[in-house]
C-alpha positions as CSV (number, residue, x, y, z in Angstrom):
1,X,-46.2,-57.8,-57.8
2,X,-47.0,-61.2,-56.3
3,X,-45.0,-64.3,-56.6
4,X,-45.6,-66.5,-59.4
5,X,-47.8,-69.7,-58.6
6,X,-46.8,-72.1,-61.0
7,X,-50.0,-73.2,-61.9
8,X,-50.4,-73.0,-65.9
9,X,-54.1,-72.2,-67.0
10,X,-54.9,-73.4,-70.9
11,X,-57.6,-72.3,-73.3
12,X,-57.9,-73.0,-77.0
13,X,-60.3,-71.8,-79.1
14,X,-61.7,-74.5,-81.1
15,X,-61.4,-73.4,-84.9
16,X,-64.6,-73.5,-86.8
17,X,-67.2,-73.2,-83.6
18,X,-67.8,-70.3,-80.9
19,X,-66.7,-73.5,-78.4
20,X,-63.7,-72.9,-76.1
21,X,-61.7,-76.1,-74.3
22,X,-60.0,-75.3,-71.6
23,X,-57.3,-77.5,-69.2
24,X,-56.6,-76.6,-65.4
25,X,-53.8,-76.8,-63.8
26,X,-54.9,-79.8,-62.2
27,X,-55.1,-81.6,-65.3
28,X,-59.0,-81.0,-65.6
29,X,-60.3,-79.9,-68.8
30,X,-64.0,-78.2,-69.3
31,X,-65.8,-76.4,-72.3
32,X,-67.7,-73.6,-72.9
33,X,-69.1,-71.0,-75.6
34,X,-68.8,-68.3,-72.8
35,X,-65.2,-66.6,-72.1
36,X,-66.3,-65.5,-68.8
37,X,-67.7,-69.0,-67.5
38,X,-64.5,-70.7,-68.5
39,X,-62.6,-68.4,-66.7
40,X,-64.9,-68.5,-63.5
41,X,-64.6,-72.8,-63.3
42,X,-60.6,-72.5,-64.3
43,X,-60.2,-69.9,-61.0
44,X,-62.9,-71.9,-58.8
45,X,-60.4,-74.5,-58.6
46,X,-61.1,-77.2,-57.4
47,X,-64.7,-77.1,-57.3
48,X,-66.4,-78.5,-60.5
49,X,-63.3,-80.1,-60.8
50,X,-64.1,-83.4,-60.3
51,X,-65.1,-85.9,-63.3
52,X,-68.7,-88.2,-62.7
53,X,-67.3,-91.6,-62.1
54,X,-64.3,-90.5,-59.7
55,X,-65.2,-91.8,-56.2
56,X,-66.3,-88.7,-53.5
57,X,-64.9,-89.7,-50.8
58,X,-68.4,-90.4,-49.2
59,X,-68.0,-94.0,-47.2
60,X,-70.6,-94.1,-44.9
């Protein structure tokens, strides 16, 4: 067994639709139809992780 991590994953289905919202452990959230998908962006943290209008880093 490996030590735990501490990161907490979360995914709620959304009641009424085939849609799933899901929150990383970097505060992050994402949503998909597609169990599989939501799990892939949740463990490819931290890529995808970043929201459109946060800065990139790129100066130059």
């Amino acid at each position: 067994m490996t030590a735990p991590t501490g990161e907490i994953y979360r995914i709620a289905w959304l009641p009424g639709t085939d849609t799933l919202h899901g929150t990383c452990h970097c505060g992050r959230e994402h949503t998909a139809q597609d169990p599989v998908e939501m799990w892939q962006w949740m463990l490819a943290h931290p890529q995808g992780h970043v929201r459109a209008d946060e800065p990139r880093g790129d100066s130059s």
